[in-house]
C-alpha positions as CSV (number, residue, x, y, z in Angstrom):
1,X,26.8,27.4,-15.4
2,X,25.4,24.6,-18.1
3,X,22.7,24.7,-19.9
4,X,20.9,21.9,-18.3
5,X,21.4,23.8,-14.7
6,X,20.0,27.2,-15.8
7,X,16.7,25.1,-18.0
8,X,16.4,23.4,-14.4
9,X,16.4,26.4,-12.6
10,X,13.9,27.8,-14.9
11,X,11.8,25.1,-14.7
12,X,11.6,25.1,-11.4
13,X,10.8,29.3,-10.6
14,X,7.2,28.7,-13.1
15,X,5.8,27.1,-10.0
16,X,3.7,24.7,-12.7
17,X,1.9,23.3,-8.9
18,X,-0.8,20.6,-9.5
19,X,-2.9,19.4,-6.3
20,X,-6.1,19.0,-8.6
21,X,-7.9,21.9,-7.3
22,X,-6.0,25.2,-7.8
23,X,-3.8,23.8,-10.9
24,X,-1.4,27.3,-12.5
25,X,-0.9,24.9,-15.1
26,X,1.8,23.6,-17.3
27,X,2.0,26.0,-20.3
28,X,5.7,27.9,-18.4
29,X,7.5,24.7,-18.6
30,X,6.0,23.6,-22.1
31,X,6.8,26.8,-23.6
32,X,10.9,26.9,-21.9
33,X,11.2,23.3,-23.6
34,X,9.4,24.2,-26.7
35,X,11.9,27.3,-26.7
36,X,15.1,24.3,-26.5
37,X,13.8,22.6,-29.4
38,X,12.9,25.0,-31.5
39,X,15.1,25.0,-35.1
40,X,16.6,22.0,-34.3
41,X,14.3,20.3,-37.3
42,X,12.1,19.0,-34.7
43,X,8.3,18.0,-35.3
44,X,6.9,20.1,-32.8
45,X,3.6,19.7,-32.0
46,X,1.7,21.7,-28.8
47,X,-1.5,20.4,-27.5
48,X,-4.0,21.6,-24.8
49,X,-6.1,19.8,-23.0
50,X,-7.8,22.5,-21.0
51,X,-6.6,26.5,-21.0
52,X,-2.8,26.3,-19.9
53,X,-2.7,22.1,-19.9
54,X,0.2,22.4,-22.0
55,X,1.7,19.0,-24.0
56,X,4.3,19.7,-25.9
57,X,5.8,16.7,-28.2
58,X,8.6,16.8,-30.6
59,X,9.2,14.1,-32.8
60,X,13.0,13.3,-34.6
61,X,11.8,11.1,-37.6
62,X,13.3,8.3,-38.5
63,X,14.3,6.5,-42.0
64,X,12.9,2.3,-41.2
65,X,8.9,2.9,-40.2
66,X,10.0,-0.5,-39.1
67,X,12.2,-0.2,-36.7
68,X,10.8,0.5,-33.0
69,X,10.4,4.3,-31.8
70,X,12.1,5.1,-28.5
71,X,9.8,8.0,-26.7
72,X,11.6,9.9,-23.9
73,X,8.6,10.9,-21.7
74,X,8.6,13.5,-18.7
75,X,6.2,15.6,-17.0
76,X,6.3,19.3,-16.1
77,X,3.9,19.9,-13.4
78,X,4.6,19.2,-9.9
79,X,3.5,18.7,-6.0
80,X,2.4,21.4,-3.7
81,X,5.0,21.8,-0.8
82,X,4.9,23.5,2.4
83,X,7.1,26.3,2.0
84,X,7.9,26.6,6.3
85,X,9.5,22.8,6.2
86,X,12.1,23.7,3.3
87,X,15.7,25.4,4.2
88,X,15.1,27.0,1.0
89,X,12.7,28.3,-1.1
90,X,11.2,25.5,-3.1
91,X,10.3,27.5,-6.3
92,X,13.9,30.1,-6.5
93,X,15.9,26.9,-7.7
94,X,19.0,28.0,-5.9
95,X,22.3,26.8,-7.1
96,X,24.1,26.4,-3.6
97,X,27.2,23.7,-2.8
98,X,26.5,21.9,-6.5
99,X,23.1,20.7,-5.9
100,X,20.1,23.1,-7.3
101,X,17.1,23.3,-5.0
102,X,13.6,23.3,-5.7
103,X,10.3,20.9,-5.9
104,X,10.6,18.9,-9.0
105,X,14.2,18.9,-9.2
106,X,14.1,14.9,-8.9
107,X,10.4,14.7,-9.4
108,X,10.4,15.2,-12.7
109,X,11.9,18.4,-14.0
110,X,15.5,17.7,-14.0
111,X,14.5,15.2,-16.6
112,X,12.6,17.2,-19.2
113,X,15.3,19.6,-19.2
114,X,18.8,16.8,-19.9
115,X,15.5,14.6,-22.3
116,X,15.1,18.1,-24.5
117,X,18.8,19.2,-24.6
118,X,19.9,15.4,-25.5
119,X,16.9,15.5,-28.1
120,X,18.2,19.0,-29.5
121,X,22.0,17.8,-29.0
122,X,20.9,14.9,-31.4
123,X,19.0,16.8,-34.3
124,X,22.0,18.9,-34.6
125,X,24.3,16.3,-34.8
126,X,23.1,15.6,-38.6
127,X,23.2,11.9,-37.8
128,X,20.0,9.9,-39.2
129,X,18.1,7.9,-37.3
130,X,16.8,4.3,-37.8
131,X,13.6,4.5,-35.5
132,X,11.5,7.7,-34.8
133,X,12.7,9.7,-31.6
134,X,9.4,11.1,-29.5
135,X,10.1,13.5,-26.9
136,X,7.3,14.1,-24.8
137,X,6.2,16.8,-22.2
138,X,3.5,16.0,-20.3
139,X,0.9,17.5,-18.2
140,X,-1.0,16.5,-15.1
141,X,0.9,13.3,-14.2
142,X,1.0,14.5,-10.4
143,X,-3.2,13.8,-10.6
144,X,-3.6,10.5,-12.9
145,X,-2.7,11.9,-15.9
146,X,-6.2,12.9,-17.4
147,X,-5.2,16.0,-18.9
148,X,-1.4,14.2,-20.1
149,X,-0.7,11.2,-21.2
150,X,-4.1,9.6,-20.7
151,X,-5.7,12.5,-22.8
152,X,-2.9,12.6,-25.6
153,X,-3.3,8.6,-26.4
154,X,-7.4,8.7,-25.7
155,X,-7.7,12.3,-28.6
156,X,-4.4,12.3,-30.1
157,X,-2.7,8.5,-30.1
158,X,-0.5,9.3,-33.5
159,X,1.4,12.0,-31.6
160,X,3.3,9.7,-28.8
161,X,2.5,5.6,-29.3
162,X,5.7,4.2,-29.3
163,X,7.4,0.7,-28.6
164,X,9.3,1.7,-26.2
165,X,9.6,4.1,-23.3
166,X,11.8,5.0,-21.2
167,X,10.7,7.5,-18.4
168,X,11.2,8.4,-14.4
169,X,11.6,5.6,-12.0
170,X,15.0,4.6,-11.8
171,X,18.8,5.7,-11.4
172,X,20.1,4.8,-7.6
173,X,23.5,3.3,-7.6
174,X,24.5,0.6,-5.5
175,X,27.8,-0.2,-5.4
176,X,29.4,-3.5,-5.3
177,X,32.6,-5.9,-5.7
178,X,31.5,-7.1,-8.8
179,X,30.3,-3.5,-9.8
180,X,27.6,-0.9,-9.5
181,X,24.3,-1.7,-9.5
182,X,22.2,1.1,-11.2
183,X,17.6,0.8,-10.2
184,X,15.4,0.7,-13.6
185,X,12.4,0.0,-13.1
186,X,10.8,-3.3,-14.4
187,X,7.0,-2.7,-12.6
188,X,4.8,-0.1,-11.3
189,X,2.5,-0.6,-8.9
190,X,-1.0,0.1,-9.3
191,X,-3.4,3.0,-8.2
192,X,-6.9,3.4,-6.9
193,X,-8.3,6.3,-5.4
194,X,-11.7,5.0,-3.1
195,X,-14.0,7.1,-2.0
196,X,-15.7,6.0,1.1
197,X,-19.0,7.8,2.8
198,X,-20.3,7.0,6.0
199,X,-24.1,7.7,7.2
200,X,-24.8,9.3,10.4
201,X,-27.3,11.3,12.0
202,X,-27.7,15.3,12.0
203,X,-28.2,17.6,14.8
204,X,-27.3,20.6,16.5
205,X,-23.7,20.8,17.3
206,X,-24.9,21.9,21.6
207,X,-26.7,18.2,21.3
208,X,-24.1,16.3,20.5
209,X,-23.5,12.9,22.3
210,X,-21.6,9.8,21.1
211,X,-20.3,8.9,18.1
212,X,-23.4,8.1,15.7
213,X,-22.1,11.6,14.3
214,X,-20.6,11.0,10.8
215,X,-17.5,12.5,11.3
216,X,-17.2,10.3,14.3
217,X,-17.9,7.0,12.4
218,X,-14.9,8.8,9.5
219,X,-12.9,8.9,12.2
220,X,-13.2,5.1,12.7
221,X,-13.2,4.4,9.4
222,X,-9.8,6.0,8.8
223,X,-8.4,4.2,12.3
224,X,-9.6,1.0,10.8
225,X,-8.0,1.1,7.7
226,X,-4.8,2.8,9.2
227,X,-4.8,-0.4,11.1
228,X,-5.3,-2.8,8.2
229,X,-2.3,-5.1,7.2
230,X,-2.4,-6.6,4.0
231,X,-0.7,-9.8,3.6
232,X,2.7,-10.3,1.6
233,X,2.7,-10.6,-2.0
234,X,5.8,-12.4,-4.0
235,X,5.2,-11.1,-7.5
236,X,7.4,-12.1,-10.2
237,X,9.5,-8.1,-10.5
238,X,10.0,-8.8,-6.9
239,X,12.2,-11.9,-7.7
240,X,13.7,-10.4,-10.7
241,X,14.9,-7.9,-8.0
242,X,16.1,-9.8,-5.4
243,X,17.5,-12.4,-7.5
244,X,19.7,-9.8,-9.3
245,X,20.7,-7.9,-6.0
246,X,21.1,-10.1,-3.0
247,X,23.1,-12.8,-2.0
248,X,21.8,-16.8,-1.4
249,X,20.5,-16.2,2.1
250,X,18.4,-12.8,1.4
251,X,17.4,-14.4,-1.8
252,X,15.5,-17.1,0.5
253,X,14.0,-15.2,2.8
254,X,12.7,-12.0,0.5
255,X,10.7,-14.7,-1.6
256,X,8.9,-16.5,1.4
257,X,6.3,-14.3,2.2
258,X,6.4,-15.8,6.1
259,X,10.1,-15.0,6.2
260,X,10.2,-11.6,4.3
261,X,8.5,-9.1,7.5
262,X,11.7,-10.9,9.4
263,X,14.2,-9.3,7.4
264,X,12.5,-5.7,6.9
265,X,12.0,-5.1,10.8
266,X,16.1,-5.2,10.7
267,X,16.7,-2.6,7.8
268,X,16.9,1.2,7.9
269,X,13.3,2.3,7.9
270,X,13.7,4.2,4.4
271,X,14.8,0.3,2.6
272,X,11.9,-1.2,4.7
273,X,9.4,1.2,3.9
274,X,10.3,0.1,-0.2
275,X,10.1,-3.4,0.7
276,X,7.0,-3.1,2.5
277,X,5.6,-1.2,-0.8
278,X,7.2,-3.8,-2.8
279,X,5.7,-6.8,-1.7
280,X,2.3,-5.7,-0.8
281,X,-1.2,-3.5,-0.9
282,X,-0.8,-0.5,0.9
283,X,-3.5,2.2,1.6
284,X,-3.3,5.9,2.8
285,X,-6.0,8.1,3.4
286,X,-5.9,11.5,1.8
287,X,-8.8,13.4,3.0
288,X,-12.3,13.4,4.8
289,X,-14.9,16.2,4.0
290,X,-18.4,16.5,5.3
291,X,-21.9,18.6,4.9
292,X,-21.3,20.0,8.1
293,X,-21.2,23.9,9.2
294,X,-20.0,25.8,12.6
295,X,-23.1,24.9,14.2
296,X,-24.3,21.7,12.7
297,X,-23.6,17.8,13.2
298,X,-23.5,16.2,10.0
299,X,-24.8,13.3,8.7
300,X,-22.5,12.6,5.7
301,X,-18.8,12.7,5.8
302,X,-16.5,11.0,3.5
303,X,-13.2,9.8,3.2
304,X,-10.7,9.4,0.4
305,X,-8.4,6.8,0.2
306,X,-5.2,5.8,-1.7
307,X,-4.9,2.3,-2.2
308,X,-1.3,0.8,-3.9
309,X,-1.3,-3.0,-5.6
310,X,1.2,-5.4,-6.1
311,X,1.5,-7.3,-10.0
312,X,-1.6,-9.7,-9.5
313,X,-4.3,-8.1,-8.0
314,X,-7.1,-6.7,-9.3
315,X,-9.8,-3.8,-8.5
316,X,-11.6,-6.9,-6.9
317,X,-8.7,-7.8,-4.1
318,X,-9.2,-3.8,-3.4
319,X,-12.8,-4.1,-2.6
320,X,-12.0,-7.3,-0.5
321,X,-9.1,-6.0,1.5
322,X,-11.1,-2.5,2.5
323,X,-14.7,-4.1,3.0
324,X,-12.9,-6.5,5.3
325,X,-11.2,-3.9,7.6
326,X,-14.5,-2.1,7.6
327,X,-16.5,-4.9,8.7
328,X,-19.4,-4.8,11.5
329,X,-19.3,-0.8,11.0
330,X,-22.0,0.9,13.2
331,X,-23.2,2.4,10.0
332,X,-23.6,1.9,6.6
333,X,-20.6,2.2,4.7
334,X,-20.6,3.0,0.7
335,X,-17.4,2.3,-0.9
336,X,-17.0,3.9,-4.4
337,X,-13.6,2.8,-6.7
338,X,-13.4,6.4,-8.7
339,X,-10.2,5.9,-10.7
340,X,-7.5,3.5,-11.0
341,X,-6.2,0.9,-12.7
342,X,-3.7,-2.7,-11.5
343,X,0.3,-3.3,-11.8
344,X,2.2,-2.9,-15.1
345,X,5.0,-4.8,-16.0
346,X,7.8,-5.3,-18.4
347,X,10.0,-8.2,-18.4
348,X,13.9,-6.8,-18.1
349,X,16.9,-8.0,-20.6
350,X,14.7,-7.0,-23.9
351,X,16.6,-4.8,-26.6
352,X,15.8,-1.8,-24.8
353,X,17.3,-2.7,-21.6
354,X,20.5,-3.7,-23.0
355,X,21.0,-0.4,-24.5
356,X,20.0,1.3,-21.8
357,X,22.6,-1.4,-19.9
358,X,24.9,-0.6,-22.4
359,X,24.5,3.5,-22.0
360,X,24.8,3.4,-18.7
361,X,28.3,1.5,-18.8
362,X,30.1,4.2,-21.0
363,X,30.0,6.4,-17.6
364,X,29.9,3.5,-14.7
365,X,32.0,0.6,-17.0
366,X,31.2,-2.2,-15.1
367,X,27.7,-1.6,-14.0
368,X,24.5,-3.4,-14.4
369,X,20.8,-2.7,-14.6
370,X,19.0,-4.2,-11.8
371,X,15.6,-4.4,-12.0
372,X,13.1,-3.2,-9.4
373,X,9.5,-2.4,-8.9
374,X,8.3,1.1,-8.4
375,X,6.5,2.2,-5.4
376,X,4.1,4.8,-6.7
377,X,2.7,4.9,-10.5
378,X,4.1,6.7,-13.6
379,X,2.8,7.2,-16.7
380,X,5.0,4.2,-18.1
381,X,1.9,1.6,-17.0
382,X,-0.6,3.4,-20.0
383,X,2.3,2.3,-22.4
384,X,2.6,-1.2,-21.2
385,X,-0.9,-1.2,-21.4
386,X,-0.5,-1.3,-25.1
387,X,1.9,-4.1,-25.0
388,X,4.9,-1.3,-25.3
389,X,8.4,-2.2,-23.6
390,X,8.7,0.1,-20.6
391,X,11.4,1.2,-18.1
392,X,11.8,3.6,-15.5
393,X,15.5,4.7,-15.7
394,X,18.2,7.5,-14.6
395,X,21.7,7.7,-13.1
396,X,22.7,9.5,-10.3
397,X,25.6,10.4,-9.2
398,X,28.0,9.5,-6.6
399,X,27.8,13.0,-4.9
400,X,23.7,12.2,-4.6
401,X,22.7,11.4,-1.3
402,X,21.3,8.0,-2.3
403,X,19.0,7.6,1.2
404,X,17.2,10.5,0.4
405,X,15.6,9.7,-2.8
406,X,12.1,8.3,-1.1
407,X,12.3,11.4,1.1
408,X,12.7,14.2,-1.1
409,X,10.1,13.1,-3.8
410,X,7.0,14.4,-3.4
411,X,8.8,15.9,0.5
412,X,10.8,18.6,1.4
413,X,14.0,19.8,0.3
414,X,14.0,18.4,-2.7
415,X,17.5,18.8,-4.9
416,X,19.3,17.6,-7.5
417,X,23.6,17.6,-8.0
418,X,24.8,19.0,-11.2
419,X,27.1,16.3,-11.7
420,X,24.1,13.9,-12.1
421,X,22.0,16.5,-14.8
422,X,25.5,16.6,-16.6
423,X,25.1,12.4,-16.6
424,X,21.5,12.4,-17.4
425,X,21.9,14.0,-20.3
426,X,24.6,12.1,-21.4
427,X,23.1,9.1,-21.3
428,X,19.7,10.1,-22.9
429,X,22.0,10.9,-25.8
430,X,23.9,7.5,-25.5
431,X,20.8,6.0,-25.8
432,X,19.4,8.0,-28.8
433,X,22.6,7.1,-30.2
434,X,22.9,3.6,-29.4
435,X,19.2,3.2,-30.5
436,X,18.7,5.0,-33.9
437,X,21.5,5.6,-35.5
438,X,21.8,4.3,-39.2
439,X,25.0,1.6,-39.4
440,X,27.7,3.5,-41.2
441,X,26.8,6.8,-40.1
């Protein structure tokens, strides 16, 4: 068994579940990584945001403060799962047919373990580096990243500010005649979490009539914006992607936002949910609470809602879209914008994505980086933020069941194949290699 299997497996058995509410924290995974690293002449640095909110970031100096320093950035907690909708169990990270089981296997585990062992494979290599090398560890992505990344460049920005990132987000191979086609993401979209209460009136539960109850009015609230389409959105990653990955005909109709609904209603529904998320706002409610007991009607309830962007809009074109769907309520509605923030992006075919193009082809030779826009959020968009050159990037193997990627993250059965850990840590050391090494050395 490799290393990068059994740190996986590890991983996977601390059960480091984040839903927000009962968190067991990140401090398992952060200490098994910190364990890797150690005396490998690392700068190892461990930082806790709360009690067992575990960062861990090692640093590999390097000799030109002017070149640019490449931080590898994971996270080590994970989703909640239902453990009676997995074949296996999602926390015993099973090794079964070459594919080892359990939630964060994809999501993003697999990838702190191959990021630390290609960080520790390179300190003991002896060879110096030109930039500095930042691996980083992070808590709390799964909830917005206030204990994680946001926290480590708000109280502690010396630690992981680089100039460029590479992180989750990419990896699926497409083959083709002219070669394979390997995802890195160029955008992700943005994320606002709306909280919505509606007014109604209280009474006792035996009286009940109609639907001036406010559980009754959150019902038609969520209906309503269940219902809501948003209109198509052709942002400038969406053109990088289909320009790069489609022929003539596709290329016309995926960048005419009258032509573009056409074409998804005739693809498998996993590739037209990603188009759909691609090329416009989406919204999903999460969960609706109230003041109400056994025995009593209340007369607040409230909704939360999940609302995804496109590049180009703004918290403003949030407000819009959702006070629009809601319109001529029977009650008064207050809408609330908690947390969030719009689209990142970085433009593809800088210095960083030719190395990581160039990586990539010493284990697919003739394949190309195509660039495409993330459907959820990862903690790339606080880097671009900064003006940082960002990608989302991986490779998977040919063994990976490619149509299951959107359907095991963050859902059941979850799994990742050996062959592609064995790949993924190859090509986080290509990069380091490609990227810091001293000329001559």
């Amino acid at each position: 068994m490799t290393e990068e299997v059994e740190l996986l497996q590890a991983l996977i058995r601390h059960g480091c579940v984040n839903d927000g509410r009962q968190v067991v924290g990140e401090e398992p995974n952060a200490d098994a990584l910190h364990a890797v690293l150690d005396g490998c002449g690392a700068d190892i640095e461990v930082v806790d945001a709360e009690p067992t909110r575990r960062n861990l970031v090692a640093r590999l100096p390097g000799t030109d403060p002017a070149a640019p320093a490449l931080l590898l950035l994971a996270h080590t907690d994970v989703v909640p799962v239902t453990r009676t909708r997995w074949t296996r169990d999602p926390f015993g990270g099973e090794l079964v047919d070459g594919f080892v089981w359990g939630r964060g296997a994809l999501d993003m585990l697999g990838y702190a373990a191959t990021m630390a062992l290609a960080v520790r494979d390179h300190a003991r290599s002896g060879r110096r580096l030109r930039g500095d090398v930042i691996l980083a560890a992070v808590a709390d992505e799964e909830m917005l990243s206030r204990l994680g990344t946001r926290w480590l460049l708000d109280h502690r920005p010396e630690l992981i500010r680089a100039d460029w990132v590479v992180t989750e987000g990419g990896g699926s191979v497409v083959p083709g005649p002219e070669g394979d086609q390997v995802a890195a993401s160029v955008s992700d979209r943005g994320v606002w979490l709306l909280e919505i209460t509606v007014q109604g009136t209280p009474r006792h539960a035996a009286l009940n009539h109609g639907r001036e109850d406010a559980l009754g009015l959150a019902a038609e609230v969520c209906m309503r914006l269940t219902d809501a389409r948003a209109d198509v959105i052709i942002s400038d990653p969406w053109r990088w992607f289909v320009e790069e990955g489609w022929n003539e005909r596709a290329r016309d109709a995926l960048t005419d936002p009258t032509r573009v609904d056409a074409v998804v209603s005739r693809l498998p529904e996993t590739a037209a949910r990603l188009v759909r998320a691609a090329t416009r706002m989406t919204l999903a409610v999460t969960s609706i609470t109230s003041n109400g007991t056994w025995n009593t009607v209340p007369d607040q309830a409230r909704v939360e809602v999940q609302v995804r962007t496109v590049p180009g809009q703004t918290r403003a074109d949030v407000i819009s879209f959702i006070r629009s769907a809601l319109a001529d309520m029977p009650a008064d509605v207050i809408l609330d914008v908690r947390a969030g923030g719009p689209a990142t992006t970085t433009a593809p075919h800088s210095d960083l994505w030719r190395i990581v193009e160039t990586a990539t082809q010493e284990q697919l030779p003739r394949a190309r980086l195509q660039p495409t826009v993330n459907a959820g959020a990862t903690d790339a968009r606080f880097f671009r933020e900064l003006g940082a050159t960002a990608y989302g990037v991986g490779l998977l193997s040919r063994d990976f069941p490619m149509g299951e990627v959107s359907t095991m993250m963050h859902g059941d059965d979850e799994r990742i194949d050996v062959t592609t850990l064995a790949m993924m840590r190859d090509l986080w050391g290509s990069i380091l290699a490609l990227h810091t090494e001293v000329e001559g050395q």
